[in-house]
C-alpha positions in Angstrom: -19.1 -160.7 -94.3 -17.3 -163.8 -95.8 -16.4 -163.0 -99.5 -15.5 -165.9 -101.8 -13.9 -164.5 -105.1 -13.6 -166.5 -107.9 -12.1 -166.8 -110.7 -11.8 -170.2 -113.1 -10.3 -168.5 -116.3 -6.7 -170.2 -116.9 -5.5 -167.6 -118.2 -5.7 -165.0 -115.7 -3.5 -165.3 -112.8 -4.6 -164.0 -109.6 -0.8 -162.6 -109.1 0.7 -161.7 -112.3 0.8 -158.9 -114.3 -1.4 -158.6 -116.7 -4.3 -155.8 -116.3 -6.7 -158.7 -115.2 -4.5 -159.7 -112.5 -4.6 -156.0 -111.8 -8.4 -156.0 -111.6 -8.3 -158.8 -109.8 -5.9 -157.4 -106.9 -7.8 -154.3 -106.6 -10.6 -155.6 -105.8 -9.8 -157.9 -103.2 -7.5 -155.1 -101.6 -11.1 -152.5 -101.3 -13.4 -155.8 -99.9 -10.3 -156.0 -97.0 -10.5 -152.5 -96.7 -13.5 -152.8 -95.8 -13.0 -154.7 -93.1 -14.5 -158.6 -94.8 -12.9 -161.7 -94.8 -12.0 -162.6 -98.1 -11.0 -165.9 -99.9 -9.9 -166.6 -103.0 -10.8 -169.7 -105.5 -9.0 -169.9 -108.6 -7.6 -172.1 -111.4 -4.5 -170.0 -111.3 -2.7 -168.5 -108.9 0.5 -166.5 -110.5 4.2 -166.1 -108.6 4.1 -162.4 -108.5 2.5 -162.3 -104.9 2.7 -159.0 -103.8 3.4 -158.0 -99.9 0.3 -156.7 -98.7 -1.6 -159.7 -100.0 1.2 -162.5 -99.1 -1.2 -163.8 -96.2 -4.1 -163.7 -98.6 -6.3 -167.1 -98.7 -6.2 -169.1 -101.6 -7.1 -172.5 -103.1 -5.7 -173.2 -106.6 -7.5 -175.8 -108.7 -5.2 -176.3 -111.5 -5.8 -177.1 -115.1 -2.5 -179.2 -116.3 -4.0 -179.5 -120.2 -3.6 -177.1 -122.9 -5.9 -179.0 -125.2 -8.7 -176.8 -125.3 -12.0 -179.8 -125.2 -10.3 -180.6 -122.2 -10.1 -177.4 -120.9 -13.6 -176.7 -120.9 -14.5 -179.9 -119.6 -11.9 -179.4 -116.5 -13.2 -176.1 -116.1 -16.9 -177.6 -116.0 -16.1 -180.6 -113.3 -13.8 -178.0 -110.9 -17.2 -176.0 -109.9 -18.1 -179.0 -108.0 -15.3 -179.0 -106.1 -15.1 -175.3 -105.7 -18.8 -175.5 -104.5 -18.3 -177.8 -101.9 -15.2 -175.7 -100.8 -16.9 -172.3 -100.5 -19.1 -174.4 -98.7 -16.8 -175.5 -96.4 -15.6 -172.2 -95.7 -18.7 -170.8 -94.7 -18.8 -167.9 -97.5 -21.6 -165.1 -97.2 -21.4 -164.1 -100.5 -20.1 -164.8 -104.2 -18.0 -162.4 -105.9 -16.6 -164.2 -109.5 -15.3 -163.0 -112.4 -17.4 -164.5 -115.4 -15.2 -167.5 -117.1 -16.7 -169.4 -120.0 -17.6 -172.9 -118.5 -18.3 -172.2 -114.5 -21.5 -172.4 -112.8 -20.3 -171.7 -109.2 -22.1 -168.9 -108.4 -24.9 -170.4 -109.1 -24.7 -173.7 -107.7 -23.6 -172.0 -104.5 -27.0 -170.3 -104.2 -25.3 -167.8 -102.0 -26.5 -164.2 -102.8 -23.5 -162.6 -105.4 -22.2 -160.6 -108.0 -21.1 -161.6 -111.7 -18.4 -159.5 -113.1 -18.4 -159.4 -116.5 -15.1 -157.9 -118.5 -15.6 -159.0 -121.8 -17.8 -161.2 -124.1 -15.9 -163.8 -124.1 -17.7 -166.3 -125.6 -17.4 -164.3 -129.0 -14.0 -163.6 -128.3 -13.3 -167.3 -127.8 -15.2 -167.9 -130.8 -13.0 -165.2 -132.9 -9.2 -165.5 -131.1 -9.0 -169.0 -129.8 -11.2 -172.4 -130.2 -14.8 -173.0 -128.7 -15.9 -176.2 -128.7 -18.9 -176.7 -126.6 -20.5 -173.5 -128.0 -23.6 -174.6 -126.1 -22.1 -175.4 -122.7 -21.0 -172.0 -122.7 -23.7 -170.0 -123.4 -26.5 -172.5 -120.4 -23.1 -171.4 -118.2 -23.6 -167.9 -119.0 -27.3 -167.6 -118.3 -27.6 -169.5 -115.6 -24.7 -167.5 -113.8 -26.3 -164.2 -115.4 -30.3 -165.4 -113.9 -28.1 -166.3 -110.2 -26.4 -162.8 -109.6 -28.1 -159.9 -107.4 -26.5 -157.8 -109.7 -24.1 -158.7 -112.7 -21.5 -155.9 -112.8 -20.2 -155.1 -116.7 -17.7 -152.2 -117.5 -18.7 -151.5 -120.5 -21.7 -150.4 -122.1 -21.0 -152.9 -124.6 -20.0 -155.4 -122.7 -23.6 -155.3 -120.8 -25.8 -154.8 -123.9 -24.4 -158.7 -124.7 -24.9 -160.1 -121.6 -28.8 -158.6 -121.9 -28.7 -160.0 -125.0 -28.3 -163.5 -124.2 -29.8 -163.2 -120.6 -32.7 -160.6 -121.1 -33.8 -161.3 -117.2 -30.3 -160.5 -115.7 -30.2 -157.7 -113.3 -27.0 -155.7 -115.8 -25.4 -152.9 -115.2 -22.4 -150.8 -116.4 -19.7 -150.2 -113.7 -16.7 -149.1 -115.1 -13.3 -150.5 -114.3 -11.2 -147.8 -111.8 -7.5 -146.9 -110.3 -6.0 -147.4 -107.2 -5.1 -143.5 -106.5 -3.1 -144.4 -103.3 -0.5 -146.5 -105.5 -0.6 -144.4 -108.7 0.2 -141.1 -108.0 2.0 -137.9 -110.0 5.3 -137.6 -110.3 8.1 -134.7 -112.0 8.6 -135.6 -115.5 12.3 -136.6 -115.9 14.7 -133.9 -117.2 15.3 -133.6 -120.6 13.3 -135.2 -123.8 9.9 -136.0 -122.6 9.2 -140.0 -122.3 5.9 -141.1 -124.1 4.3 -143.9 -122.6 2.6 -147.4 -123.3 1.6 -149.3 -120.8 -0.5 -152.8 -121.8 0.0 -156.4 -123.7 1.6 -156.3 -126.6 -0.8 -157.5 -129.0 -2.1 -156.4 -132.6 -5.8 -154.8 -131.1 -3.7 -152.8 -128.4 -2.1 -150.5 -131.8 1.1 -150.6 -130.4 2.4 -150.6 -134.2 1.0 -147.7 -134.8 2.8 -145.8 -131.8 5.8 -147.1 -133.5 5.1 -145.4 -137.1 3.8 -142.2 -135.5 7.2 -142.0 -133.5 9.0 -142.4 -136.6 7.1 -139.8 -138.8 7.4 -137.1 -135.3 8.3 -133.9 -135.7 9.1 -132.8 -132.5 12.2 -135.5 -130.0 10.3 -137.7 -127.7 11.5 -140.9 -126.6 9.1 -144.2 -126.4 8.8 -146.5 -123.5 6.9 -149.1 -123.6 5.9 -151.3 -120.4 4.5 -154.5 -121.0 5.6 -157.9 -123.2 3.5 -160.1 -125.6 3.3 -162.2 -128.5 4.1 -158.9 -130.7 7.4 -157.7 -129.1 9.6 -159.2 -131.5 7.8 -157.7 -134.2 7.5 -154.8 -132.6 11.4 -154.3 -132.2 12.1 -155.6 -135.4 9.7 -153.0 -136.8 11.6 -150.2 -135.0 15.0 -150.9 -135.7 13.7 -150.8 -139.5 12.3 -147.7 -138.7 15.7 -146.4 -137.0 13.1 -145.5 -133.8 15.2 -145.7 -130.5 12.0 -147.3 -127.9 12.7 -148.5 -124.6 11.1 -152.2 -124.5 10.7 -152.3 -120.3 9.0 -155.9 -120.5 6.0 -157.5 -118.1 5.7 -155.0 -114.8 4.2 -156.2 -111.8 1.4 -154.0 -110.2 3.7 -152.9 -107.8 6.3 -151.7 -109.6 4.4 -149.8 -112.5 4.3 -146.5 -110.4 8.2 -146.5 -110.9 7.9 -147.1 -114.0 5.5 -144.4 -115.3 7.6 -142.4 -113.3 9.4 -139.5 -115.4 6.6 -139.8 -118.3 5.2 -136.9 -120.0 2.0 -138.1 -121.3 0.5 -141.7 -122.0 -0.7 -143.2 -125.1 -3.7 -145.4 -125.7 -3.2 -145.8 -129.5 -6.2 -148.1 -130.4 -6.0 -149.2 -134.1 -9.9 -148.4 -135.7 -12.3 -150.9 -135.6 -14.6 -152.8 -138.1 -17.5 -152.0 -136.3 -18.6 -150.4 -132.7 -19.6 -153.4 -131.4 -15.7 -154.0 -130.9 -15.1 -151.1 -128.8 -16.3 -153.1 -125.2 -13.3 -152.6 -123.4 -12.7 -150.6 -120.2 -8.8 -149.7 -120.3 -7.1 -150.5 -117.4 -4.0 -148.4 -119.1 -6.2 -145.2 -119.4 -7.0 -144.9 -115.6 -3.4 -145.7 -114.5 -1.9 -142.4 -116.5 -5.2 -140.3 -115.3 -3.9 -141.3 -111.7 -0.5 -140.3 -112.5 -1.4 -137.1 -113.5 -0.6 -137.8 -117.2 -1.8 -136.3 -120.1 -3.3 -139.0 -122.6 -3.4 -139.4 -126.5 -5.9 -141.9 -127.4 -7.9 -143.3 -129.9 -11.4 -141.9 -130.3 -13.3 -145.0 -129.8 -15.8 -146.2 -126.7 -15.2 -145.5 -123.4 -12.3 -143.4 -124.1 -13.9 -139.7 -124.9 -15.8 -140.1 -121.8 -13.0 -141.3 -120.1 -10.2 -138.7 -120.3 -12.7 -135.7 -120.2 -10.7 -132.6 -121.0 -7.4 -134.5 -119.7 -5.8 -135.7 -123.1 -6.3 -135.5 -126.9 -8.3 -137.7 -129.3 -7.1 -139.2 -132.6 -8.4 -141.4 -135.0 -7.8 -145.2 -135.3 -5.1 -146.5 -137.1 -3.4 -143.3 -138.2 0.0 -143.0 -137.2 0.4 -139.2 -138.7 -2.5 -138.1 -136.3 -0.9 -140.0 -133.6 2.3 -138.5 -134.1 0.7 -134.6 -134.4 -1.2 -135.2 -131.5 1.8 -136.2 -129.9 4.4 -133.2 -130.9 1.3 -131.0 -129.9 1.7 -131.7 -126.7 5.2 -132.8 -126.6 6.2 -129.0 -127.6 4.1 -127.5 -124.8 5.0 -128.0 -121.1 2.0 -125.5 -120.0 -0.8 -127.6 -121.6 1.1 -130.7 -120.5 0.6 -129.6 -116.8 -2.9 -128.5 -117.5 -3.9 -131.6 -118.8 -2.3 -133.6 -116.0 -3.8 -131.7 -113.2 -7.0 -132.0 -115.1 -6.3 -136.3 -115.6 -5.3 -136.6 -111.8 -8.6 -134.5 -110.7 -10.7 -137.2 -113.0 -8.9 -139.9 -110.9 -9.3 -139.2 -107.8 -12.9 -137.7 -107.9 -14.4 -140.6 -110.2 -12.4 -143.4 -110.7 -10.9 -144.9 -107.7 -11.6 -148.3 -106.8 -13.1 -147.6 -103.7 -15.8 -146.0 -105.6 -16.3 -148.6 -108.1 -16.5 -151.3 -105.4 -19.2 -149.1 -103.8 -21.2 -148.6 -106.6 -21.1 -152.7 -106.7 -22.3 -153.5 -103.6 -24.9 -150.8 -104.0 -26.5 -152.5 -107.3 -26.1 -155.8 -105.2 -28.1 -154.3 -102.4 -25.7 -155.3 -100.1 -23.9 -153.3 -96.8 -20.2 -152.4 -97.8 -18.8 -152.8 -94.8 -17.9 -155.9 -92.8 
């Protein structure tokens, strides 16, 4: 089968590394897998191409403008062009990621799936600048009413889309791993390393992780992998602090196993939110440290209980003491370190890998897997 993917979001470059790009790659890598032709349409490509997909179709319609009215309004006149491409390419099938302004999938009227990873029209609304409010929500139903099946990974995240589109075919599919390229590895001699992985921004609670490492009272060092409009901050706040962390900066995909690598346990340190309505998210983080057989501290907030699953310890939101106790717990213990790795890695590999997730996809689509 011919698979289009698409995705029209500027911000999310098919190569890069941010999680999306992640999700992105992942995907595409299980639809080869299984033996379909795949080509990719997107707004962005990225320069951190890795090897396996090097020879990977892909047309880039590029959006030169920061302003955001003309954003949305280059976003809205590339789906004709995109159409007429997939067209030309002979595409089966439709797989896009949900963007605020595109209508391809349904002006295709191939047969295909909407992914959905956020709302973002309310995160637009709440982080960024909507203007054409109204554009954005005809482009979400009638690219919710199109899909066979539109894919959310959250429960959240699917109760919106339902919501606005009461007649789309929704359903939760949670995000997954790649357990082939994340694997277990010895933690590295001497004090154990706590992890972050993820953007450095204020809703990711990195600030927190800071605090509780500060108030510890058992040695751990701090690595954190990943860069964002908050690393300055972020170091300033540690040298205040006197906290020794080790800032790694943006990872490609590739590279994160080797930098995991050594960890003792990973942290997902959520700060609390207003409301549970917030709590839509499907962390990309959370799966990478189950592959690698890490133990996990992490807020207590939606998907994540259900999630780690006897792997890793809950805290509360926004409290770095908790953080920090939960932390020392399991810093101070090697024996339920290991148990709760085995335990994380077994959750991996059983229920989260990508090929499963991509399965469960084509199965709500009604479509064959293979190609």
């Amino acid at each position: 089968m011919r698979i289009a993917y698409l995705s029209l979001d500027p911000g999310i470059p098919i190569f890069g590394s941010k999680g999306a790009s992640v999700h992105v790659q992942e995907v595409v890598r299980e639809f080869l897998a299984l033996g379909h032709e795949v080509s990719v349409f997107t707004t962005r490509k990225g320069k951190e191409v890795p090897a396996d997909l090097a020879d990977l179709p892909l047309r880039e319609y590029k959006i030169g403008t920061k302003d955001a009215a003309e954003r949305e309004l280059a976003q809205q006149q590339i789906t004709a062009a995109m159409v007429a491409d997939i067209a030309e390419w002979g595409a089966d099938f439709v797989y896009e990621r949900y963007s605020l302004f595109s209508m391809v999938l349904a002006d295709t009227t191939l047969p295909g799936i909407l992914e959905v990873n956020a709302p973002l029209i309310d995160e637009q609304k709440t982080h960024r600048v909507l203007v054409n409010e109204d554009q954005a929500f005809t482009a979400l139903t009638r690219q919710a009413q199109a899909a066979s099946a539109v894919v959310c990974v959250s429960d959240p995240v699917r109760d919106w889309v339902l919501t606005h589109v009461p007649t789309a075919q929704a359903h939760t599919v949670p995000n997954g791993v790649s357990i082939n390229r994340i694997q277990p590895s010895p933690e590295a001699t001497g004090t154990p390393v706590v992890t972050f992985v993820g953007t450095l921004k204020p809703w990711h609670g990195v600030s927190d992780l800071i605090e509780a490492a500060a108030c510890a009272q058992h040695d751990w060092l701090l690595r954190i992998i990943g860069d964002g409009p908050e690393r300055v901050s972020l170091e300033t706040q540690a040298a205040k602090l006197g906290v020794q962390v080790d800032f790694r900066g943006a990872v490609v995909p590739e590279n994160m196993p080797a930098e995991i690598a050594g960890s003792a346990l990973g942290v997902a340190p959520y700060p609390a939110a207003t409301n549970s309505s917030e709590h839509y998210f499907s962390p990309l983080k959370v799966y990478e440290y189950l592959a690698a057989g890490l133990p996990v501290v992490a807020t207590d907030i939606g998907q994540i209980p259900e999630l780690i699953d006897g792997a890793g310890l809950l805290v509360p939101g926004s409290d770095p003491a908790a953080l920090a106790a939960a932390i020392d717990r399991l810093v101070a213990d090697p024996s339920i370190r290991a148990r709760l790795g085995a335990t994380a890695r077994t959750l991996a590999v059983q229920k989260h890998s990508w090929g499963s997730v991509v399965a469960r996809i084509f199965d709500l689509a009604q479509v064959p897997a293979c190609g």
